[in-house]
N, C-alpha and C positions, 0 to 999 in steps of 0.2 A: 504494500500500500504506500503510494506517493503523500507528503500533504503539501500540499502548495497554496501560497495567497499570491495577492494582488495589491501591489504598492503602490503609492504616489504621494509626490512630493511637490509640494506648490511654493515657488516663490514669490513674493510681493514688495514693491520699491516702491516706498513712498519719500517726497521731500517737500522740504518748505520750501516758502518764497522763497526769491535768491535776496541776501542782508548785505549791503552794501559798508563795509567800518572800518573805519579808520584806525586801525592800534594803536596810533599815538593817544586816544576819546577812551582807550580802556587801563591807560596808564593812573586815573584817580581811585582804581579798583586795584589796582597789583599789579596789570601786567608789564614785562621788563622786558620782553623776548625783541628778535630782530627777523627772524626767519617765519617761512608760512608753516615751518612743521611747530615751531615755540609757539605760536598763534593760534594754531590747531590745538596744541597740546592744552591750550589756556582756555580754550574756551568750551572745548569738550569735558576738562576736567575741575570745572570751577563753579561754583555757583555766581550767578555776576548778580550784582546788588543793583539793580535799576536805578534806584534813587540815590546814588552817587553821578548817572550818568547826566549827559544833555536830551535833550528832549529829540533831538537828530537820530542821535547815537542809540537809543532807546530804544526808539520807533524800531529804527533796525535790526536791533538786538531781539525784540519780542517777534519780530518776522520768522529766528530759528523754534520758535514753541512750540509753533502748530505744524501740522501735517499738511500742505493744502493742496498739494499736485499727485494725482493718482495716475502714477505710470502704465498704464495698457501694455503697451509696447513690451516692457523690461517684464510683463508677467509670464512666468518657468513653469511649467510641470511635466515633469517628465512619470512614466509609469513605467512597471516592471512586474514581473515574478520573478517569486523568491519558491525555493524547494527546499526541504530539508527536515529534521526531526520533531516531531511533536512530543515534550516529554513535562509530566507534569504541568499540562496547559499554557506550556511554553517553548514557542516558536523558536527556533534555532537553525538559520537560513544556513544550508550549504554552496546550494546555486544559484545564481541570478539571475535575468536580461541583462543585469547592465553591466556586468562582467564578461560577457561573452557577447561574441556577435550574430544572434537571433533577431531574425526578420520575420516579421507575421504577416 
């Protein structure tokens, strides 16, 4: 007796507006950086305090909060089967489609 299922995996890419900032406008919050990876790293990993900023700066800065662009295009799913033991009501794939090259 074979047990086999049927897998799928969906990806989805959302983004914000695009925030237009100036790094020198987040220097009264901490940042010190010169590079876009120090820039990235600051603003990925910081809480930023709005009410230090300007009102420019802000507006901009609250554009990364939200989600607003639902990308169609970038959406993935690919499917497969998987084979392999069933023991104790759990699945333990030996084979795959996506390891091998099976065309249906």
């Amino acid at each position: 007796m074979y047990h086999i299922r049927k897998c799928q995996s969906t990806t989805i890419k959302q983004s914000s507006e695009v925030a237009s900032i100036d790094p020198e406008k987040l220097e009264c919050i901490g940042y010190s950086g010169n590079t876009k990876e120090e820039f990235l790293e600051f603003i990925s990993n910081n809480t930023i305090d709005l009410e230090k900023l300007d009102d420019e700066t802000k507006d901009q800065v609250i554009k990364l909060l939200e989600y607003k662009n639902w990308d169609n295009e970038n959406l993935k799913q690919d499917n497969w089967f998987e084979i392999g033991e069933l023991e104790d009501d759990k699945f333990s794939s030996d084979l795959n489609t996506l390891s091998k090259n099976f065309d249906f």
